[in-house]
N, C-alpha and C positions, 0 to 999 in steps of 0.2 A: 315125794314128800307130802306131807297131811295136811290140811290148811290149817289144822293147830300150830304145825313144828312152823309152816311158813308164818305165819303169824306172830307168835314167839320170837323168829328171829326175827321178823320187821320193828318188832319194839325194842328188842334187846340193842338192834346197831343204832332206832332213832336214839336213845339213851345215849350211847355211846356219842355221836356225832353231834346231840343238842348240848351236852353236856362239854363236852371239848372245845366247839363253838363257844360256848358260855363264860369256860376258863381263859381262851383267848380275848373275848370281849373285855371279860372284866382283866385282865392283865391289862390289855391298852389304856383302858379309862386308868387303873395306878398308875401307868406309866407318863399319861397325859396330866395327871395331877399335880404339876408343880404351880401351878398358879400362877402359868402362862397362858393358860389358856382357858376361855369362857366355858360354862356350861353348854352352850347351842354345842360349840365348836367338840369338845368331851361327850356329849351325846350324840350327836350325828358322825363322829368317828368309830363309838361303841357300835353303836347301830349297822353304820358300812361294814366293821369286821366282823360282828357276827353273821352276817348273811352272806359275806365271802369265803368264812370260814365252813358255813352250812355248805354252800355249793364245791368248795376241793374238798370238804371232809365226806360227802355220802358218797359221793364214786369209791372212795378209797373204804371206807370203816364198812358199807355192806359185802364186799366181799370177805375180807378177812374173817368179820363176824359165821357169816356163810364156812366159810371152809373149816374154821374151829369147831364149828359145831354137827358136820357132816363126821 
């Protein structure tokens, strides 16, 4: 592969995997919003799922990326 096509796909899955990461954060903070619970407490909830959601989602989202595109 070219380091163009690899390049290409390394942004194409980060998108993929920043962005889904993103859509489960902010679903949690809706979900947290009934006004039980403080901002610290809805912030550092946001915060922990998006970067656990970074870490199950890039194992999984570069390959498939990868093999759609081979």
């Amino acid at each position: 592969m070219s380091s163009i096509t690899e390049r290409r796909l390394a942004v194409v899955s980060a998108l993929w995997y920043t962005g889904l990461s993103t859509a489960l954060a902010l679903g949690f903070y809706l979900a947290a919003g009934g006004g039980r619970y403080d901002m610290v407490a809805r912030f550092g909830g946001v915060i922990w799922v998006f970067i656990l959601a970074m870490i199950i989602t890039m194992p999984v989202i570069i390959p498939l990326v990868k093999k759609k595109y081979q």
